[in-house]
Structures are given as structure tokens and as C-alpha cells.
C-alpha positions in Angstrom: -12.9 33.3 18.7 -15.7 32.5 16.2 -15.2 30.5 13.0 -13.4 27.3 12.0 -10.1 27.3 12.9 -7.4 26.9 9.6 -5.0 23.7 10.4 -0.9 24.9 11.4 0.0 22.6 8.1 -1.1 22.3 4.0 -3.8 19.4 4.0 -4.1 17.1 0.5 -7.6 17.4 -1.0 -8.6 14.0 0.9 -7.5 14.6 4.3 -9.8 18.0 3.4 -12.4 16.2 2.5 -12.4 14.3 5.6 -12.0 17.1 8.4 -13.8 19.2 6.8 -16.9 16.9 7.0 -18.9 17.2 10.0 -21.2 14.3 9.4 -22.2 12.6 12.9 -21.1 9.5 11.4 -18.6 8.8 9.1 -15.9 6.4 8.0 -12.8 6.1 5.6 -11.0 3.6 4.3 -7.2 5.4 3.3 -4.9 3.5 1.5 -1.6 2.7 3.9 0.9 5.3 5.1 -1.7 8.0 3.5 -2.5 9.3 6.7 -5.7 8.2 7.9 -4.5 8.6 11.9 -3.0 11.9 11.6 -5.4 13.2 9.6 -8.2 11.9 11.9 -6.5 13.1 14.8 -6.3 16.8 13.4 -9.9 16.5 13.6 -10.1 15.9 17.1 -7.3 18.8 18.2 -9.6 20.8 15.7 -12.8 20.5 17.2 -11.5 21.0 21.1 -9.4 24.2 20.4 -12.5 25.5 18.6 -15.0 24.4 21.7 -12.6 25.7 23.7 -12.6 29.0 22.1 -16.3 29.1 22.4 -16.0 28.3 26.2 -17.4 25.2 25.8 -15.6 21.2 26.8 -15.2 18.5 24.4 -14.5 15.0 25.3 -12.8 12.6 22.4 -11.8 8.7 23.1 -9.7 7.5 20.6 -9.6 3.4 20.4 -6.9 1.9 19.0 -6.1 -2.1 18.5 -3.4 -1.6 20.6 -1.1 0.5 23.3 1.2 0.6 21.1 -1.3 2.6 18.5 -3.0 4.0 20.9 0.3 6.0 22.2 1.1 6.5 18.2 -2.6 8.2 17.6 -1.5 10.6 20.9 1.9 11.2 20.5 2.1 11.5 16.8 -1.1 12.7 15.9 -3.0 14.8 18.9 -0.3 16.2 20.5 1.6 17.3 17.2 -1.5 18.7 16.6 -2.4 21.2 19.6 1.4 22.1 19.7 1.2 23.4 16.7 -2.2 25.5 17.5 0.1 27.1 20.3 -2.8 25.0 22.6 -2.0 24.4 26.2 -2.8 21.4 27.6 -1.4 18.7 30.0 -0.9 15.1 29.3 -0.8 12.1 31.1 0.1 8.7 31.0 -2.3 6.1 33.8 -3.4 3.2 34.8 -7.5 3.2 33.6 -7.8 0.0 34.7 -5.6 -3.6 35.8 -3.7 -4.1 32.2 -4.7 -1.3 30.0 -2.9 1.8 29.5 -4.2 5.3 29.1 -2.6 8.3 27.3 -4.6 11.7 27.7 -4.0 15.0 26.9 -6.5 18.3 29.2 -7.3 21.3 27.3 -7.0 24.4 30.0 -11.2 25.3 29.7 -11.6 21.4 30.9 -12.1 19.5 27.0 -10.1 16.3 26.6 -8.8 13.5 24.5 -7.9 9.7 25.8 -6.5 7.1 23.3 -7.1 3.6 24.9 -6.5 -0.1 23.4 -9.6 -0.9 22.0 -11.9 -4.0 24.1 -15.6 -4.4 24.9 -14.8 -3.1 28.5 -13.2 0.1 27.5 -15.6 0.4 24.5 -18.0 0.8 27.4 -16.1 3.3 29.4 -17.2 6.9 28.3 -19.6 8.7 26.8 -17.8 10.6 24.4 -17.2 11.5 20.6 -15.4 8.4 19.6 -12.6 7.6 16.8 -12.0 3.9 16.3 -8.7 3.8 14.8 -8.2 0.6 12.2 -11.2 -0.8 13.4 -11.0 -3.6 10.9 -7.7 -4.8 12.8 -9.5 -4.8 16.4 -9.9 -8.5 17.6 -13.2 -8.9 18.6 -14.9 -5.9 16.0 -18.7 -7.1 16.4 -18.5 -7.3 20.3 -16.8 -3.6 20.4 -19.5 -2.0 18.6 -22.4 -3.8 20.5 -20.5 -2.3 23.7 -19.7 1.1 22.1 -22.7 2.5 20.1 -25.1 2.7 23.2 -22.5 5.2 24.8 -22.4 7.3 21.7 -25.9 7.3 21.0 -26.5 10.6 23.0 -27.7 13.3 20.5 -24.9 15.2 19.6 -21.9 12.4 19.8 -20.0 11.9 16.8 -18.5 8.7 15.8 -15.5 8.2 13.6 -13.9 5.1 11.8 -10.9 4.6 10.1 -9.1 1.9 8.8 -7.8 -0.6 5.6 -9.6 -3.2 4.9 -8.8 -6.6 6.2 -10.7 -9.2 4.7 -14.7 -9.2 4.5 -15.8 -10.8 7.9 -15.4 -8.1 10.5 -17.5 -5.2 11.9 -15.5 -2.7 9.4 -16.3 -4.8 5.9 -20.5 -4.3 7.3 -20.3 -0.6 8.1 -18.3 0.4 4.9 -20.5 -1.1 2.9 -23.3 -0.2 3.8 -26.2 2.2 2.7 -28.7 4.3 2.9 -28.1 4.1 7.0 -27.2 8.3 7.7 -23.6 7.1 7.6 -20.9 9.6 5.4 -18.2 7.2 3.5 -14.8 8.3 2.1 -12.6 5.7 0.1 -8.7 7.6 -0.9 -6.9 4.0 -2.4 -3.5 5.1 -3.4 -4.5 6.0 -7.0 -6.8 9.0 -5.6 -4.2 10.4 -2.6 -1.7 10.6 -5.7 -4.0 12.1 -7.4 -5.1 15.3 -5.1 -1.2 16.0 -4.5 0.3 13.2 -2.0 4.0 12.5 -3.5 4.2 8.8 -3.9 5.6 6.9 -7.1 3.0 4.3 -7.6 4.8 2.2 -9.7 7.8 1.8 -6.8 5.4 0.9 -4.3 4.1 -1.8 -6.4 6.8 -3.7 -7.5 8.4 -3.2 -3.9 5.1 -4.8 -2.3 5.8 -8.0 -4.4 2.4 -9.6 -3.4 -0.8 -8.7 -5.5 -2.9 -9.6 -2.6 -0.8 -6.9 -0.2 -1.2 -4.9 -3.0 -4.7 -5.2 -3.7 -5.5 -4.8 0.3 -3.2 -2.1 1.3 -3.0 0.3 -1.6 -5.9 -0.5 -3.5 -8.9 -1.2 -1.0 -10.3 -4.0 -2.5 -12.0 -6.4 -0.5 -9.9 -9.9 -1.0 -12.0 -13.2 -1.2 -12.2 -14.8 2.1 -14.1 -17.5 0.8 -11.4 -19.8 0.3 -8.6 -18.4 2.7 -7.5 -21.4 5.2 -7.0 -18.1 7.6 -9.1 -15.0 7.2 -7.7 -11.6 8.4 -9.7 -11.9 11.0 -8.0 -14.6 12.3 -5.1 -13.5 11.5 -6.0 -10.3 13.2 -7.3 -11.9 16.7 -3.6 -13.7 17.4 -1.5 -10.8 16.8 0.5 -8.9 19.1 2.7 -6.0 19.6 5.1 -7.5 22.0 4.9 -10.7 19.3 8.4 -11.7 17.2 10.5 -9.6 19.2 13.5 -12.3 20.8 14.4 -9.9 23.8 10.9 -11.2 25.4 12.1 -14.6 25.5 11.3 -15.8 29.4 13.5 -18.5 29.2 10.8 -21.4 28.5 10.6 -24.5 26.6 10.8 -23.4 22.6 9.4 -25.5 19.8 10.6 -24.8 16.2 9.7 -25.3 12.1 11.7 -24.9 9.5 10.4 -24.4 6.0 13.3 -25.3 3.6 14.1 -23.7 0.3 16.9 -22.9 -2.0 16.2 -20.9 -5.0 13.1 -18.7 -5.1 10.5 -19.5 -2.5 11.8 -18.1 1.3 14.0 -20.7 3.9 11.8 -19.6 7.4 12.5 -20.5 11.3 9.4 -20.1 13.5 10.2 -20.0 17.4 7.7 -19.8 19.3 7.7 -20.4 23.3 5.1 -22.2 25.4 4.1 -19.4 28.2 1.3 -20.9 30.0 -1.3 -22.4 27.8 0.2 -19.9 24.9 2.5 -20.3 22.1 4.4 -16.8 21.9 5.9 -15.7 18.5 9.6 -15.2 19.5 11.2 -14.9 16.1 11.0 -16.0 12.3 14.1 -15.9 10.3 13.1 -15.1 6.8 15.9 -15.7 4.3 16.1 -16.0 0.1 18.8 -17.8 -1.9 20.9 -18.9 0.7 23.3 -21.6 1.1 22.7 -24.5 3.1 25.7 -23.8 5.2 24.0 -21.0 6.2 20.6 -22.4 7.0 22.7 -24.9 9.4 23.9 -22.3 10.7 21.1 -20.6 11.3 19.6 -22.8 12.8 22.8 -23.5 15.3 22.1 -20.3 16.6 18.7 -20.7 17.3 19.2 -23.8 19.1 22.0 -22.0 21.0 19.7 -18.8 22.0 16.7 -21.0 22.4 15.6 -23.6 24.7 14.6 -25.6 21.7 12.4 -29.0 23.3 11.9 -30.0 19.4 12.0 -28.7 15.6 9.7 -29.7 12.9 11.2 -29.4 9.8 10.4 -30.0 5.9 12.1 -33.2 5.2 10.3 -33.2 1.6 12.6 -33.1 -1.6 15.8 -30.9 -1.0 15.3 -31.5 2.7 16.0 -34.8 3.1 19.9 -33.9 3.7 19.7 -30.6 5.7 17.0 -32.6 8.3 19.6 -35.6 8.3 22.3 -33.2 9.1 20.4 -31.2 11.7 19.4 -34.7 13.8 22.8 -35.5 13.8 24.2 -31.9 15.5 20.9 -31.7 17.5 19.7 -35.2 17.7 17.0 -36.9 16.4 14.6 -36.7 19.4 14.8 -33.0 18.8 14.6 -32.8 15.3 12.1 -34.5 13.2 11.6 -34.6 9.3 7.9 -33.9 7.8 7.3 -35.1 4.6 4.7 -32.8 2.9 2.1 -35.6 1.5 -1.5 -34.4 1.1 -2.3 -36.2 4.0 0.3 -34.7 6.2 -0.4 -31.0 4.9 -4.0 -31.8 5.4 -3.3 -32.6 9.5 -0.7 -29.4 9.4 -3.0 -27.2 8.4 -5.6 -28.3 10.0 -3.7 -28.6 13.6 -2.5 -24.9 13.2 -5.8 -23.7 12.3 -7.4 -24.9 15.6 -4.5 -23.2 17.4 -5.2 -19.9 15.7 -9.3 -20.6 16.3 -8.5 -21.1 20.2 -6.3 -17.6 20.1 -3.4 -19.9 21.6 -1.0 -18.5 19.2 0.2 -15.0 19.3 2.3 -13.1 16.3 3.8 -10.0 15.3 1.5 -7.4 14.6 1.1 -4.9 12.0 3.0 -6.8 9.5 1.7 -7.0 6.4 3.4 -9.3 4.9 3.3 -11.6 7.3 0.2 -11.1 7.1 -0.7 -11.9 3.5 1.6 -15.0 3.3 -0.9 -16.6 6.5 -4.1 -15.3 4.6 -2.5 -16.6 0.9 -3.5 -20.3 1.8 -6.4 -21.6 0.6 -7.8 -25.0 0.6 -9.0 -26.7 -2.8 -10.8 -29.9 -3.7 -9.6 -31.7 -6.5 -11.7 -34.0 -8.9 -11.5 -36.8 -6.8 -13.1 -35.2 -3.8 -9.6 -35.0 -2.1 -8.8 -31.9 -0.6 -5.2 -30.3 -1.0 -4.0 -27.1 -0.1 -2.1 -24.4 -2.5 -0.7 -21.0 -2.8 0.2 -18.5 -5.1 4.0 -18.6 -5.6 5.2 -14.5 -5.7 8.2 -13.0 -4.6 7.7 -13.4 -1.2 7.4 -17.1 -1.5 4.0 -19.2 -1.5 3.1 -19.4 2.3 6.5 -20.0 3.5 6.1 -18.2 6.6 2.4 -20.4 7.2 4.6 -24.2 7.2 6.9 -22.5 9.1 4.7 -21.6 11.8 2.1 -24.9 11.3 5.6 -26.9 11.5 6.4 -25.3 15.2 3.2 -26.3 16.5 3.6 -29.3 15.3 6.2 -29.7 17.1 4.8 -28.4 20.0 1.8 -31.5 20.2 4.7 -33.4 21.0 4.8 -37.0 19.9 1.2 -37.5 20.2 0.4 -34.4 18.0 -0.8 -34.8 14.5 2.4 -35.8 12.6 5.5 -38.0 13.3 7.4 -39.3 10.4 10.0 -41.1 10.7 13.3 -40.0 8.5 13.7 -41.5 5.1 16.5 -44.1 4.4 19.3 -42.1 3.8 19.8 -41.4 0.4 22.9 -42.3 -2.0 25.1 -39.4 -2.6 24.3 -39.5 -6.2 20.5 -38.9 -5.8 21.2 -35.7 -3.7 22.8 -33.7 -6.8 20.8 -31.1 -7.9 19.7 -30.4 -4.3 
């Protein structure tokens, strides 16, 4: 067989832009759910059937920021792919080393494809064509490309990169940007894959994001300010996890809590998160708008009931002087303690759960995005006086609802030497509660 070889399904004009581009180095940023991994992956299945054809082997490594994605980019992408070029091949599913997985799928003439969880170790693995797959979300970018481009720097190699963007200080923000440097650049935002044929209603997707930043990230490339952000995406991006969030993984350990109140438009929010080892593990966050507070309490019942709670953090400030006084008196107020949200306390909150993100001691759900934007929506401000406060843009997600939450649980977790212990208010008269 000579020739290209013509893809089993219709391509958009992007995703033939990109596989149709043979440049030895090239990277894309696609805007969210466009495609970016399937079409990537076609490119791979593409380029073995045809070496195979020509009785030659090629060898792909596909790193992804986790096993989760990693089995995604094989399962959904490569082997979707050779199936439907009536290809033969054999797949497995190993141990490559102590803790990483390994999905790969053997061509009959010998050429192969592995998708791994991306780390300096397995960066250093192979020499191979390589696809790094959302590079911008790896934790620790900078030190996976000083491992990795030594192995593909045998003429001939090809490197890929694909991702969205995620904030400016990672290995992705210097290579997409950059020029003059041999390297071939594609940019589809959401506006251009609508454009050349893919059927989205732009519109929809907008107003159903409900966060410009999301928005602005995700759909429309742009490369959001990290210059203020009490969290960068990189940050953000280093503590998440797949196994994050999910309650069935609770072990059983001691559980520390916040609770972010609200009532009317911002979001009510439990953080759990358990102590395992020297790690504070995401177990669940309970997002909820408008609702009562009969059922936050009893919300937060059932988390206590599920939960080996040891102590909760909650906002005691405004309309939560009366839910914190109830909750101390069903739980009891060594386990429950009210935070009033003065400048200084929001100043030792935020800077508390910042060092815990810094030390990677915290670990939440990944691939959430907005999650994601309501940690990176922070920002810290100095005011005239030289006194630093911290705000956020209120939208319909909230302003940074989710962030108190989960700065609230590890304030709880310091215990009763940690950064903030308020005592309750005197309880106040009946009358000054209405309107609550």
C-alpha cells in the first residue's frame, strides 16, 4: 500500500488541519470537548497502519496527566481508531513500573502505541514519537520536558502537544507562545471549530458556563491574568486527583470540615476532606444554591453521620451566626467552631490554605472546571491604606465559595493551634436575626 491513508470518519476542517500536518513539531491549543485527543490520536493510528503498510514499525508514547486519561486517549481514541481501519493489533493492560499503569495496543508487523500517566520518570522511558496530551494540566510541566526532549531528539522523532490553556506559568503557556523556534502552532477556540462545521450553539455554551473566566479559558483560549490569582492553575493543577471528591474512597480516618454559608445567590458548600498520612484527601463538597436552612442542617447531619468528622470550620459571619449556634449545639462546640470573616481572619485563611496547596498536601477532584475557576477566581488586593484584603468576582457560580469552603476544612484541620479560633458571638436577640 502506498499513499496516505483516508481516515474511516468525516474530519472538520481543524482536526484536518492538524493530521494532515506533518511538522516534526507541533502543538494545538483546541477549545474544550472539540476534540483535541481524538483527533490527535487518529494521527497516531494513522501513521502506524501506514508504516505498517510500508513494512516498516512505528513506536508512539502517549503521556497523559493521568491513568485515567491515559486509558481515555487508548480506549476512546487509538483503539476506536485502528478498529475502524479493520487493523489488527493486540492490547494490553501492565504494570510498567511500581504505581504506574500502562495501556498498549501491538500492530501485527511489530509498530506500537503506549499511553502512560505523564512524570519525569516515564517522560524518560522511551525513545519514541511522543504525544503529550493536556500538557498544560501535567503537574510538574518544566521537569517533564527537561526529562522528555533528550529522548525525542533522535532525527526523525516527532513530538506532539495538545492541550487548553491553564493559566500562563507552565511549560505549555512558553511553548505556545513561542517563535521563530521550527515549532508548527494551531489555535481552534470555539468560535473557529464552529466555524469549519462542528455543531455547537455558542450562545448555549456560554450562558450555561456562567463564569467569564471558564469561559474565557475553556472556549476562548485566552490566557487569564495570573498575576493576581491567590492560586494559579498551576497550583491548582499540581493538587488534583482523579481518585479526588469521590466519598466511596473514604478509609475510615479522621475528617475535618468547612462550611461556607449562603442563602440567596452565592453557593452554601461542605468541604470533607480526610487526613491519610500527612495528606488531606478531597472526599466530597456539597455544592448547593437557594436552599433553606433546614436543609443545610441537614446536610450537614449527614455528613457528620457518614463522616468521622474530628471538627468543622464554619462561616459564622452575618447570616451564620444562628446556623453555627445550632450546629454546636447538635454536634457540640468542640467540633464545631464559628469563623468570623474579618480581613484579618481571611488574611490567615487564605494564607494557611495556600501553604497547604504550595506543599501538594491537599489533593482535589480533577478535571473540573469549575471547581477549578472558583479556586483560581481569588485574588488578593491592597487597599489605600497598605492593607491587603482579598476579593472575588461574584457570578453565577458564586464568588469563591468552593475556596472558604475548602481554606475553612484546613482550618480546621490545624486544630486548635492552627491559624484561627474564634470564639462564638453572644447569642443574638431573636429580633436581630430577621432578615437572615
Amino acid at each position: 500500500m502506498s499513499g496516505s491513508i483516508a481516515p474511516a470518519l468525516p474530519l472538520y476542517a481543524y482536526q484536518r488541519r492538524w493530521v494532515n500536518d506533518d511538522a516534526r513539531f507541533k502543538i494545538a491549543m483546541f477549545a474544550r470537548q472539540c476534540g483535541k485527543t481524538f483527533t490527535s490520536t487518529l494521527e497516531l493510528a494513522l501513521d502506524c497502519a501506514r508504516a505498517e503498510a510500508l513494512g516498516q514499525r512505528r513506536r508512539w508514547v502517549i503521556l497523559s496527566r493521568g491513568e485515567r486519561q491515559a486509558r481515555e486517549a487508548m480506549n476512546e481514541g487509538v483503539k476506536l481508531h485502528l478498529a475502524a481501519l479493520s487493523a489488527g493489533f493486540k492490547a494490553y493492560d501492565y504494570d510498567w513500573e511500581p504505581g504506574v499503569k500502562a495501556l498498549e495496543v501491538e500492530l501485527p508487523g511489530g509498530s506500537k502505541i503506549t499511553a502512560l500517566p505523564a512524570n519525569p520518570d516515564t517522560a524518560r522511558g522511551f525513545s519514541a514519537n511522543v504525544l503529550l496530551d493536556e500538557f498544560a494540566f501535567h503537574q510538574d510541566s518544566r521537569a517533564i520536558w527537561k526529562a522528555l526532549f533528550p529522548v525525542i531528539s533522535k532525527p526523525g522523532l516527532k513530538l506532539r502537544v495538545i492541550s487548553t490553556p491553564n493559566g500562563k506559568g507552565n511549560k505549555f503557556y512558553d511553548l505556545m507562545t513561542g517563535a521563530g523556534d521550527g515549532w508548527s502552532r494551531h489555535v481552534t477556540d470555539i468560535y473557529q471549530a464552529v466555524k469549519d462545521g462542528l455543531p455547537r450553539d455558542i450562545e448555549e455554551l456560554r450562558k450555561g458556563a456562567g463564569d467569564d473566566d471558564l469561559w474565557a479559558q475553556e472556549f476562548e483560549l485566552k490566557w487569564l491574568d495570573e498575576a493576581s490569582a491567590w492560586l494559579s492553575f498551576e497550583l491548582i493543577a499540581s493538587c488534583e486527583h482523579e481518585a479526588a471528591g469521590l466519598p466511596e474512597h473514604y478509609q475510615g480516618g479522621p475528617c475535618f470540615v468547612g462550611v461556607d454559608i449562603a442563602a440567596r445567590n452565592d453557593l452554601f458548600v461542605i468541604w470533607v476532606v480526610e487526613l491519610v498520612g500527612d495528606v488531606y484527601w478531597t472526599r466530597e463538597i456539597i455544592e448547593r444554591k437557594r436552599v433553606s436552612f433546614a436543609e443545610q442542617d441537614a446536610l450537614l447531619d449527614d455528613v457528620f453521620a457518614r463522616y468521622r468528622v474530628m471538627r468543622a470550620c464554619m462561616d459564622q459571619t452575618g447570616m451564620g451566626e444562628k446556623p453555627v449556634e445550632d450546629a454546636q449545639r447538635r454536634h457540640g462546640s468542640t467540633r464545631v467552631e464559628g469563623v468570623l470573616f474579618t480581613a484579618v481572619n481571611k488574611l490567615t485563611l487564605a494564607t494557611h490554605g495556600k501553604e497547604v496547596f504550595e506543599d501538594r498536601k491537599l489533593r482535589i477532584p480533577e478535571g473540573n472546571p469549575a471547581l477549578r475557576a472558583d479556586l483560581h477566581k481569588l485574588k488578593k488586593v491592597t487597599g489605600p491604606t497598605g492593607t491587603p484584603r482579598f476579593v472575588a468576582d461574584s457570578d453565577s457560580s458564586g464568588h469563591a465559595d468552593r475556596t472558604w469552603a475548602a481554606f475553612l476544612a484546613l482550618n480546621a484541620a490545624a486544630g486548635d493551634t492552627g491559624p484561627v479560633h474564634v470564639a462564638s458571638r453572644p447569642r443574638r436577640s431573636a429580633l436581630s436575626l430577621e432578615g437572615y
